[in-house]
ZAFIVEX-231212 format. One record per residue (C-alpha): residue in three letters; y, z, x. Coordinates in steps of 0.2 Angstrom, whole numbers, plus 5000, padded with zeros to 4 digits. Last residue first. Layout:
# residues N
ALAYZX;...
//
This chain:
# residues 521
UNK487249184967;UNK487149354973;UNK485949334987;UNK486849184992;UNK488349284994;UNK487249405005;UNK486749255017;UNK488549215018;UNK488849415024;UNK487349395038;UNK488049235045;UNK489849295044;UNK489449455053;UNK490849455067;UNK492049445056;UNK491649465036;UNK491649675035;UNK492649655050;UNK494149635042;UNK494349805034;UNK493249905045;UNK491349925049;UNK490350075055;UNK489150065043;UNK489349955028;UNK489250015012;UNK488349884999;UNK488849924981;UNK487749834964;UNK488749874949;UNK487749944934;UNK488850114935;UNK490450014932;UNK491950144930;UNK491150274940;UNK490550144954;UNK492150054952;UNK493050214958;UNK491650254973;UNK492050074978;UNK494150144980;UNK493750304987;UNK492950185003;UNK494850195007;UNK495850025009;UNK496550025023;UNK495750105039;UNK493950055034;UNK492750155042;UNK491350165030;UNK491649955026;UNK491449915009;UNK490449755000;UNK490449764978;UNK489549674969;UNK489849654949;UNK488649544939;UNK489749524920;UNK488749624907;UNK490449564894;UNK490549754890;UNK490849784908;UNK491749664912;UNK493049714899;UNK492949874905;UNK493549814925;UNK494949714916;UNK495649884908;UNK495350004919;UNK496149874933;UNK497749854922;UNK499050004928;UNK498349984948;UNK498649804946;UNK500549854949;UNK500149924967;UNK499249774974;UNK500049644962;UNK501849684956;UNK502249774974;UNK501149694987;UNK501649504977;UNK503349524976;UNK503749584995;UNK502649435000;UNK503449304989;UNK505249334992;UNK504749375011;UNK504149195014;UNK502449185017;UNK501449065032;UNK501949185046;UNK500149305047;UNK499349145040;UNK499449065059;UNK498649215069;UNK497349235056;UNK496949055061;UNK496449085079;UNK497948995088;UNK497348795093;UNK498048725109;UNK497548865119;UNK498248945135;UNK498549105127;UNK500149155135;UNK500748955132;UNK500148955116;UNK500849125111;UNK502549045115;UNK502348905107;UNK501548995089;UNK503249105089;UNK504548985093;UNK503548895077;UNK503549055068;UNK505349065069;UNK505749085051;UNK504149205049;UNK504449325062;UNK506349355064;UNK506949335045;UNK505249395040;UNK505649575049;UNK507549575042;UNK506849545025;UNK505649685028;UNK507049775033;UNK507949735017;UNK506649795008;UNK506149955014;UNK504750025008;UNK503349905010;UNK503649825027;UNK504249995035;UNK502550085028;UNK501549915032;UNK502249935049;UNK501750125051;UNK500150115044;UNK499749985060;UNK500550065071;UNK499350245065;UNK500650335066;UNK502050345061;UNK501850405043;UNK502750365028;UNK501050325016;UNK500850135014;UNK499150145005;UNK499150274999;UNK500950324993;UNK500850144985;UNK499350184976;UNK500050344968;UNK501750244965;UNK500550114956;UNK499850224945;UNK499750414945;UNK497850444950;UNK497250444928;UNK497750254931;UNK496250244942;UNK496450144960;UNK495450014965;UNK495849904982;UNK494349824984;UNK493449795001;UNK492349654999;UNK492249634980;UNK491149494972;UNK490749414955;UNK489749344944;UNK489249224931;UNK491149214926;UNK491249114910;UNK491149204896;UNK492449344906;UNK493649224906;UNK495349334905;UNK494349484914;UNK493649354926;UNK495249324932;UNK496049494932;UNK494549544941;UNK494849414954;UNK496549434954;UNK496349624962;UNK494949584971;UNK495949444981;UNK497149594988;UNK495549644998;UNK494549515000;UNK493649404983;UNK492149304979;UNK492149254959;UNK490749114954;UNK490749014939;UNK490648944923;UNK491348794913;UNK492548764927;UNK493348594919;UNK493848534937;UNK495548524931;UNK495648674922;UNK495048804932;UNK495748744948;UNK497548714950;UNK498248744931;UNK496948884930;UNK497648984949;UNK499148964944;UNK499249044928;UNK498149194936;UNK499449204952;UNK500849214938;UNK500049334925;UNK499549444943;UNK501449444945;UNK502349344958;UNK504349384950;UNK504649184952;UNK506349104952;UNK506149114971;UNK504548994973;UNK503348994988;UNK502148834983;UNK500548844992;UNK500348795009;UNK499748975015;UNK500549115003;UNK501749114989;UNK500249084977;UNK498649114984;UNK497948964994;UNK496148954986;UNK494548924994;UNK493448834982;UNK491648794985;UNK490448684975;UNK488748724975;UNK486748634971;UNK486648544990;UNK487748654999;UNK486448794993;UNK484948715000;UNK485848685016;UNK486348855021;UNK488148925018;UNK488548975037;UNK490048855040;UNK491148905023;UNK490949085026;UNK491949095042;UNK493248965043;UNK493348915027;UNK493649085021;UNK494949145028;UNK495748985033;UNK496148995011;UNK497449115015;UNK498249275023;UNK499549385021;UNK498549485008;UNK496849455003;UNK495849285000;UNK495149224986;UNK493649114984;UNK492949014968;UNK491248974969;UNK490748844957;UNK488848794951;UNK488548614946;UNK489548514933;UNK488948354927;UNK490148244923;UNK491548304933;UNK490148344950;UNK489848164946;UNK491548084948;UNK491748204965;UNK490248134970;UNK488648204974;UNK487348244989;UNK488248374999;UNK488748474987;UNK490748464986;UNK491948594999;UNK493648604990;UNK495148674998;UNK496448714986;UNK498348704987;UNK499048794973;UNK499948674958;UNK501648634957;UNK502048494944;UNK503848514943;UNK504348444954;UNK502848414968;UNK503948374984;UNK504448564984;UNK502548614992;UNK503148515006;UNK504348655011;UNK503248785025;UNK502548625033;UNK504048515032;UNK505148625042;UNK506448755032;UNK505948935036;UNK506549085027;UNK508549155029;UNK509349005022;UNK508449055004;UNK507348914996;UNK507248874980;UNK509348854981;UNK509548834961;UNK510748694955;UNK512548754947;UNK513648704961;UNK512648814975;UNK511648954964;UNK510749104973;UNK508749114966;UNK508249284956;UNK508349174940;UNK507949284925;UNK509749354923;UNK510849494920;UNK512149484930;UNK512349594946;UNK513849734952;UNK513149814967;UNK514549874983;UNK515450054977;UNK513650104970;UNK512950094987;UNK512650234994;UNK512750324977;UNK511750474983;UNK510150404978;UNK510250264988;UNK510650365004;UNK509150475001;UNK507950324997;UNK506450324985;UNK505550194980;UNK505650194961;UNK506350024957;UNK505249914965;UNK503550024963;UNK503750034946;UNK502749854947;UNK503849714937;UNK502649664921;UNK503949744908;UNK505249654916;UNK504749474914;UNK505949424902;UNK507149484914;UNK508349634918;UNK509149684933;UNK510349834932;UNK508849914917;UNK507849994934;UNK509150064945;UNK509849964959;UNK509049934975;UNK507749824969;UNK508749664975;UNK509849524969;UNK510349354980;UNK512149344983;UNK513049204979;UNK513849054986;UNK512349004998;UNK512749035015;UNK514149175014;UNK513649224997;UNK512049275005;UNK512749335021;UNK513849475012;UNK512449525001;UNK511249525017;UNK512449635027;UNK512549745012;UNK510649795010;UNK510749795029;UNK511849945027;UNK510450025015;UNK508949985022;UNK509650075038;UNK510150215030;UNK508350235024;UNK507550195040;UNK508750325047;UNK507950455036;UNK506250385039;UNK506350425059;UNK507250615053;UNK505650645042;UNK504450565053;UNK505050695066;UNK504950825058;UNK503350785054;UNK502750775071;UNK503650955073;UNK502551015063;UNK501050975071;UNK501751035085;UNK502251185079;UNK500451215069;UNK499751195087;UNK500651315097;UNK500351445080;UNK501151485066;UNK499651455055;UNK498751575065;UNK499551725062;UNK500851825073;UNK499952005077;UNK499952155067;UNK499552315073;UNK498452415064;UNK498752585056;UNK497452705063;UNK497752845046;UNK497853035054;UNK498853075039;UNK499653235041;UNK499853265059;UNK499853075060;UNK501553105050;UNK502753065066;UNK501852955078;UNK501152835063;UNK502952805055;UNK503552775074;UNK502252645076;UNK502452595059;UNK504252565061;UNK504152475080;UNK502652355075;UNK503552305058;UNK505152275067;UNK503952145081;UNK503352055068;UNK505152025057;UNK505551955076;UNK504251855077;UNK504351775061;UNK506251735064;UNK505551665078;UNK504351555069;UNK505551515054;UNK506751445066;UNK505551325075;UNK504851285058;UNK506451245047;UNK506251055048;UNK504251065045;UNK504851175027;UNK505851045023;UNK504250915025;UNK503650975007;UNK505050884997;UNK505650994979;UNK507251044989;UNK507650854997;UNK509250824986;UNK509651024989;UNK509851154976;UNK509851334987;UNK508051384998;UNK506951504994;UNK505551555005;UNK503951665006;UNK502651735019;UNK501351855014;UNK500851955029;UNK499252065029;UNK498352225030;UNK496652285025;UNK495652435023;UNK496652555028;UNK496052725034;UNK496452915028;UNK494452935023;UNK494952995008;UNK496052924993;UNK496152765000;UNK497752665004;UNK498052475002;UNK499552405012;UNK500452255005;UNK501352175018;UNK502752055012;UNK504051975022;UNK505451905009;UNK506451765021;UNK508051715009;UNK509051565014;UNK510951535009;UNK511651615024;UNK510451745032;UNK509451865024;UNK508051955029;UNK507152075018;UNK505552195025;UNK504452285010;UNK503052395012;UNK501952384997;UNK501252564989;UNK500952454971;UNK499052494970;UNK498052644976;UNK496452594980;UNK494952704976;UNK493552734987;UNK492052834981;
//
């Protein structure tokens, strides 16, 4: 019978500085045999009170250190047990094992953490960054417009609105080194008010010196007060627009996904609706507000309550939708449930390519920003929407280059190109301000995670049709997201796509995907 003999733990300390290395090597003894049965290395750490203690990526920062430390704690062990072994083995003939370094400290666990350490020092003076241009643009502001324009870079309660308590947690609890230092607490004294526009002689600026001015990106102001979305209507093919009022026929609306707008759908759905179906349908694709040629407004926090007010007042309600259709990309999932939760009599069905669904029970909308615009370099793309997401002043700094040149832009791309017409998505990509773009990923795509339960029960309840389209190698919205619905709505119909991404769940098979929707309908 073997017995182990607990507690007989060989103990090697290291200290240096502030930091505590404990090597552990618990070494189990029989009571016959004189042989070990197992020997390991437990590794542990203590580091003193530090802003970043309780962040995982210190340990990646200490790696190279703690790997020749390892080394050299190693190398002690191997020397006393060796001598230990010499001089007893008269008494205890036991073969004590040598140890060797483990795996996780490896080649390839150094240069896997060094790639973090990396992102950690490349986001660290993204964070500086944010916060000097967070300065440069107060300075600039009441330069060009007489007062500076606010920001989420002071804490949540600084700001306050009627409209607060519909603002994503997203804005106020990114999280910045500097900022949270008190970077800036010398620099940001704000008034409470609603209005988030800069004031010239008492009449609000609608729009900031750093977005774009020419008549496509302004015309929306013309309007007054009587904004609504711009909508491009398709009618069936054999009726008028006075007799699709009096006698209504079956409506789609579409809505398209972030930085994009209604090209999305009218160039590529729109042309591969068959016959039958343009005869008996009525198509909307919808310009999002603060998006395409939709108004862009700056006294607006671009909440889903605002893109749903919106979207009544320019469709709903002037073409007295009775019942109809929901089709919706990406971001355009998001409204399209909040939509058909609020008129859930009316909606007949509707449809989610790629929906961004997070449960409440994850951790909200910080849990779906983390996700979907982790801090990573790679992949670009990730990296961009991590930078664009983040950082608000750089993302300002971005749109500022990007978007208020987008002309210079669209030139110079025709002359490479050759062509006299740029592919749509090209042209959408510009078409935002960044007031309306920073708004609408925080309070809409992160803040909808805190609502979705909610909107996607009612729709159950009401026995509302729900289809859902997913590409299996979708890059940013995970395929998690369907598998949520599923749980949530066990009657809804899912389609995975194989080998199919974000955007080409609709490019490349818009024949095949219209033929779906007719499916539905």
């Amino acid at each position: 019978m073997r017995r182990q003999l607990s507690g007989t733990k060989i103990w090697i300390y290291l200290r240096r500085q502030t930091r505590v290395l404990v090597a552990s090597v618990p070494i189990s003894l029989p009571t016959s045999g004189f042989s070990f049965d197992s020997t390991w290395l437990n590794i542990c750490h203590s580091f003193p009170s530090h802003p970043l203690q309780n962040d995982h990526t210190m340990l990646s920062s200490l790696s190279l250190s703690l790997s020749l430390s390892l080394s050299i704690y190693i190398y002690i062990y191997n020397q006393l047990i060796s001598a230990v072994s010499r001089g007893f083995h008269f008494l205890f003939p036991i073969p004590i094992p040598i140890m060797t370094t483990p795996p996780v400290f490896s080649a390839k666990w150094l240069i896997k953490s060094s790639g973090k350490l990396i992102t950690v020092i490349v986001f660290l003076i993204l964070d500086f960054l944010d916060n000097v241009f967070c300065i440069v643009f107060r300075i600039l502001d009441e330069c060009f417009e007489g007062k500076a324009s606010p920001c989420y870079c002071e804490k949540k309660g600084e700001l306050v609105g009627d409209d607060e308590l519909q603002l994503s947690e997203t804005l106020y609890g990114r999280k910045n080194v500097f900022r949270e230092m008190g970077f800036l607490g010398f620099a940001r004294i704000w008034e409470n008010s609603k209005k988030r526009g800069g004031v010239v002689g008492g009449e609000v600026v609608v729009n900031r010196w750093s977005d774009c001015g020419c008549e496509c990106c302004v015309s929306w102001m013309k309007n007054g007060d009587h904004q609504k979305l711009h909508v491009v209507v398709r009618e069936p093919s054999k009726a008028t627009i006075d007799d699709c009022r009096v006698k209504p026929t079956e409506n789609v609306i579409f809505l398209h996904g972030f930085i994009c707008s209604s090209s999305f759908w009218t160039e590529t759905v729109f042309p591969y609706i068959s016959e039958p179906k343009n005869r008996n349908y009525r198509l909307f694709a919808v310009d999002l507000l603060g998006f395409g040629r939709s108004p862009k407004p700056r006294d607006c926090s671009y909440t889903l309550k605002d893109h749903i007010k919106m979207i009544e007042k320019s469709v709903i309600y002037p073409f007295a939708l009775d019942s109809f259709h929901l089709v919706g990309h990406s971001m355009g999932c998001i409204i399209a449930l909040a939509l058909a939760a609020k008129h859930s009599n009316s909606v007949k069905s509707i449809t989610l390519v790629a929906p961004p669904f997070f449960p409440t029970k994850d951790g909200g909308s910080l849990n779906v920003l983390n996700k979907l615009a982790e801090r990573s370099l790679w992949p670009p793309l990730l990296f961009g929407s991590s930078v664009m997401t983040w950082y608000e002043h750089l993302g300002r700094c971005v749109c500022f280059l990007i978007c208020r040149n987008h002309r210079t832009w669209e030139k110079m791309l025709k002359l490479i190109t050759g062509k006299r017409d740029l592919h749509f998505m090209a042209m959408d990509l510009t078409r935002h301000t960044h007031h309306s773009g920073w708004h609408t990923m925080h309070n809409v795509i992160c803040g909808g995670a805190t609502v979705l339960d909610g909107y996607l029960t009612v729709l159950v309840k009401a026995g509302t049709k729900i289809c859902i389209i997913h590409g299996d190698k979708d890059q940013v919205v995970p395929i998690e997201c369907t598998n949520n619905i599923k749980m949530k709505a066990p009657h809804s119909e899912v389609n995975i796509l194989k080998n199919v991404g974000h955007g080409s769940a609709i490019f490349g098979r818009e024949k095949e995907f219209a033929q779906y929707l007719e499916h539905i309908w």
